[in-house]
C-alpha positions in Angstrom: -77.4 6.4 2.5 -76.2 3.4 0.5 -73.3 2.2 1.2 -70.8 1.4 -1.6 -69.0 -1.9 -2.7 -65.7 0.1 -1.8 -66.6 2.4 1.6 -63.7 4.5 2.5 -63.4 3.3 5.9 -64.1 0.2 7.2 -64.9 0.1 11.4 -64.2 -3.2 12.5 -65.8 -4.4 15.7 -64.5 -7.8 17.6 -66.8 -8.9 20.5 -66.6 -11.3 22.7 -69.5 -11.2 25.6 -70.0 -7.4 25.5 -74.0 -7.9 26.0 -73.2 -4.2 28.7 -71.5 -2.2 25.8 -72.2 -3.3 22.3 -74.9 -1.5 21.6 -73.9 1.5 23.4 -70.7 1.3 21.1 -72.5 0.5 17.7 -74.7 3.4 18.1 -72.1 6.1 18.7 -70.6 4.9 15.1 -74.0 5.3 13.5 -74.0 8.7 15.0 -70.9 9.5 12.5 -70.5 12.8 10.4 -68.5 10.4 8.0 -70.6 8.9 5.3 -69.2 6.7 3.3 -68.2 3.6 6.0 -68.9 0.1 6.9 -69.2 -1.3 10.1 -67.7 -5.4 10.1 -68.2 -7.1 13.5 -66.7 -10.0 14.1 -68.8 -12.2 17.1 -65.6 -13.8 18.2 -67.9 -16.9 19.8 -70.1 -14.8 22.4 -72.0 -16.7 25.4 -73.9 -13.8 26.7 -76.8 -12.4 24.9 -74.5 -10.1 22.5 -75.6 -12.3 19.3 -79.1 -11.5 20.1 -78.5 -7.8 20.3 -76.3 -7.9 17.2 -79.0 -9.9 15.4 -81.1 -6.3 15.9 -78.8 -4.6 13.3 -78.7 -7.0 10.7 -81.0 -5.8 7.9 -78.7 -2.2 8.5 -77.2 -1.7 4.8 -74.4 -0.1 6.7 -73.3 -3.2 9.0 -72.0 -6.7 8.2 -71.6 -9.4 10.9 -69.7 -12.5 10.7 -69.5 -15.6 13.6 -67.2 -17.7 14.7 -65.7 -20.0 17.3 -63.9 -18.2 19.7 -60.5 -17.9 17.7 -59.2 -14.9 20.1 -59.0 -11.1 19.3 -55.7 -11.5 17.0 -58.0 -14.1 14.8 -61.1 -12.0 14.9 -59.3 -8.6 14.1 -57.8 -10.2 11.1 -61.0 -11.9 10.1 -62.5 -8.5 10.4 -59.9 -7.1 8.4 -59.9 -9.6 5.7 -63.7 -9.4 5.1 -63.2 -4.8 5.1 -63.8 -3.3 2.1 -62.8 -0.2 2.5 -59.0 1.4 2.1 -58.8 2.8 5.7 -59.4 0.6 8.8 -60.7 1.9 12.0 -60.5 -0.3 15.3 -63.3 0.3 17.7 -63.1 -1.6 20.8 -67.0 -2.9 21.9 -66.7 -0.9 25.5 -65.3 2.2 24.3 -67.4 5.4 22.7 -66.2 7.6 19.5 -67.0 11.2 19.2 -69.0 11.8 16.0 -66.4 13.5 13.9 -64.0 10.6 14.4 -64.2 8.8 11.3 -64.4 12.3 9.2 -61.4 13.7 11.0 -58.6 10.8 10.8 -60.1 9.9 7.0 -59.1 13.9 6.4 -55.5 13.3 7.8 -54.8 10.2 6.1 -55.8 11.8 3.0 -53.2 14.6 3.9 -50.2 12.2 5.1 -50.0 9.8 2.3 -46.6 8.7 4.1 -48.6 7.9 7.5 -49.9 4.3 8.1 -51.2 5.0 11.3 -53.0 7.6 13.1 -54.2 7.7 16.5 -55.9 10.7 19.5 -56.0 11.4 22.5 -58.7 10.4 25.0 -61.4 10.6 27.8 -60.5 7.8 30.6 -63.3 6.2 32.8 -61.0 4.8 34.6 -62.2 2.0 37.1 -59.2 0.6 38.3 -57.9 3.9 39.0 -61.2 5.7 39.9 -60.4 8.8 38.1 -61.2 10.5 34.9 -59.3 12.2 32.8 -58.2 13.3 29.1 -55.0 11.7 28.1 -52.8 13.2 25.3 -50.0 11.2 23.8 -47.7 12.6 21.5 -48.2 13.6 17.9 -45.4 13.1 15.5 -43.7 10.0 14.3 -40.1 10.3 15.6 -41.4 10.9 19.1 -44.4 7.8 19.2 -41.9 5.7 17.7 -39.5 6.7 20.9 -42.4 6.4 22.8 -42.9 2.5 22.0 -39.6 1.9 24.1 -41.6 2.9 27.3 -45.5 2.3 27.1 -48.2 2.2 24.1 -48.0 5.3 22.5 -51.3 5.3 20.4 -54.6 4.0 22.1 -55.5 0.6 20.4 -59.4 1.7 20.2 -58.5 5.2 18.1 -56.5 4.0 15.4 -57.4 4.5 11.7 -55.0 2.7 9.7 -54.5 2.4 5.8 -55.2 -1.0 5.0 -52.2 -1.9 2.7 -50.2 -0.8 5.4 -51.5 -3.2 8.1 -51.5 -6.1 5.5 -47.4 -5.3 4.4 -47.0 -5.6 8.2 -48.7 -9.1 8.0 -52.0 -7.8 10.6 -52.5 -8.8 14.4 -49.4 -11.8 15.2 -52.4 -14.6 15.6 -50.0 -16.2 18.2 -50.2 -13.8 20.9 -52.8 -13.1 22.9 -52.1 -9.8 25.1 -50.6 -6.6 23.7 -51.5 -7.4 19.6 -51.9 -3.9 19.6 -48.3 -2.3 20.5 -46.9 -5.7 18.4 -48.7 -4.4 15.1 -47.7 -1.2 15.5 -44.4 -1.5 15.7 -44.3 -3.7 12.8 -46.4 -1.0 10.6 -43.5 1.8 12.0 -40.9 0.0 10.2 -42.2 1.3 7.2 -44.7 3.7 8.0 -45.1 7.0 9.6 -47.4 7.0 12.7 -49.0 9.3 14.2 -52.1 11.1 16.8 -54.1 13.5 16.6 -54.3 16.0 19.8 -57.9 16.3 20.4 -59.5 13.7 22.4 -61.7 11.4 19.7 -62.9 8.3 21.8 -63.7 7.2 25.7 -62.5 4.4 26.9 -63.6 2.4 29.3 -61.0 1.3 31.7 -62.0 -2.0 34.0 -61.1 -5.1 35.7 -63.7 -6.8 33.9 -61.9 -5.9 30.5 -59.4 -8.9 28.7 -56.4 -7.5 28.7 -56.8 -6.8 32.8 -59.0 -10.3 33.4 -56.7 -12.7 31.3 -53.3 -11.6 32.9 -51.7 -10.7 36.1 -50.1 -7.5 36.6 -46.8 -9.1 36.6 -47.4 -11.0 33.5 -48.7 -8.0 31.5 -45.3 -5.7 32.3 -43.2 -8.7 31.3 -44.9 -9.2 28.1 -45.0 -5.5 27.8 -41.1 -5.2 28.5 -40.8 -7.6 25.8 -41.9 -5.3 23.1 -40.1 -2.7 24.5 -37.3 -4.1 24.0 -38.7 -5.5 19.9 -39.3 -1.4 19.6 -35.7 -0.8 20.5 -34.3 -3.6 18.1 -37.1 -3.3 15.0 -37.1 0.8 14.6 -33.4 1.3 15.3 -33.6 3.5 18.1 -30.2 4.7 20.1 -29.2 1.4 22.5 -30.0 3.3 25.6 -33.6 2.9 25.2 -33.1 -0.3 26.0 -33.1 1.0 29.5 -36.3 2.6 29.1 -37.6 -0.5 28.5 -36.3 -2.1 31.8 -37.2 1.0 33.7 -40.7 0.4 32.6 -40.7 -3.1 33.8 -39.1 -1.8 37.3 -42.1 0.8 37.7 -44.8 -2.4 38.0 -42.5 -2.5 41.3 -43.1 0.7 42.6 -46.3 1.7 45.1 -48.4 3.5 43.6 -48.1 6.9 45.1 -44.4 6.6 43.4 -45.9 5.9 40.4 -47.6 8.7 39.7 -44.2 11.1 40.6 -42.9 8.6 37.8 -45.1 9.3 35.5 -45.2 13.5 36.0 -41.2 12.8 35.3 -41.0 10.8 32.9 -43.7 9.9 30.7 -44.0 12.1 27.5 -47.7 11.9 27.8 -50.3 14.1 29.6 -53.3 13.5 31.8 -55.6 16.3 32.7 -59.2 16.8 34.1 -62.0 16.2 31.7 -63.7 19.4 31.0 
């Protein structure tokens, strides 16, 4: 099917030496029951064989790929964004798989919730680091995500459909930083946006070591920049002042060994991890 000068989503793709999942990834958003979407990948200055593979899909009508130096994810996401066409945006990480109805089923509830800017799911962990799997269900409505961001990231980066206008009156990924864009934008996009996720499970992520966010950054460094937000959360979407003790108490639990960890998170985490069916 042609695709049109205006698709009604546009999937943007950043890569950056992801020769193990690109392909894997592209091919479960050809797979989609949505027709009417782009695909924009951003080659974000690979030096693995990933330009080769992408170079396989370039006479696709469907998908458009643009090269650069390597800028950084914030700079390739908002390259990616800039070069969309279509009037939603949906971020697909290269590691990570979406179920088929995806696109069809977030498109449908944007078109439902003009007031929503955002909309996330639930989904399937591989987790490595971990070595468990499981389904993982945040929750749904706006006033609770938006409590949520005072404690951890409340919709998975690699399930979000967002309405473009929205992520472009938030002024898009904060080029400066280069860990946590994700929880960053969407706070800014909550300020004058609804957010939201849907229940059912929509992608798998692939949870590693190997990944950028876990490679780039210590531990200790990730739950400081984390408790940083937290606290941006608290200030940005006005929420009551003892969250800000949420967002220290999230900081503490890096602390804690792991066994203790997972009590913590039974308690008091206001999302939900099960075994995959």
């Amino acid at each position: 099917m042609t695709v049109t000068d205006s698709p009604r989503v546009s999937v943007v793709i950043t890569t950056y030496n992801e020769e193990a999942f690109i392909r894997e990834a592209l091919e479960s958003m050809l797979k989609q029951t949505l027709s009417d979407f782009e695909i924009v990948i951003v080659d974000d200055g690979s030096e693995d064989s990933t330009k080769e593979i992408l170079a396989e899909y370039e006479d696709s009508e469907r998908i458009r790929i643009f090269y650069s130096k390597h800028i950084g994810r914030s700079g390739a996401l908002n390259t990616a964004i800039d070069e969309a066409r279509g009037e939603y945006i949906a971020v697909v990480d290269p590691d990570d798989l979406s179920e088929e109805n995806r696109l069809e089923v977030q498109a449908a509830y944007l078109d439902d919730h003009p007031d929503v800017g955002i909309v996330g799911s639930a989904y399937v962990a591989k987790n490595e680091i971990r070595s468990e799997s499981y389904i993982r269900e945040y929750p749904t409505d706006d006033a609770a995500i938006r409590r949520a961001m005072a404690k951890y990231i409340p919709i998975p980066h690699s399930s979000i459909m967002a309405r473009r206008k929205a992520l472009i009156q938030a002024g898009l990924y904060d080029g400066t930083r280069r860990a946590i864009v994700d929880l960053d934008l969407m706070i800014r996009v909550a300020v004058d946006w609804k957010v939201a996720n849907l229940p059912e499970p929509l992608i798998t992520r692939s949870i590693r070591k190997e990944s950028s966010f876990h490679s780039m950054f210590s531990s200790t460094s990730r739950h400081f920049k984390l408790f940083g937000l937290h606290l941006k959360a608290v200030r940005l979407l006005e929420l009551p002042r003892h969250y800000y003790l949420y967002a220290l108490g999230h900081l503490l639990y890096h602390f804690f060994p792991k066994s203790v960890k997972k009590q913590v998170r039974r308690l008091f985490a206001d999302f939900t991890e099960s075994e995959t069916r």
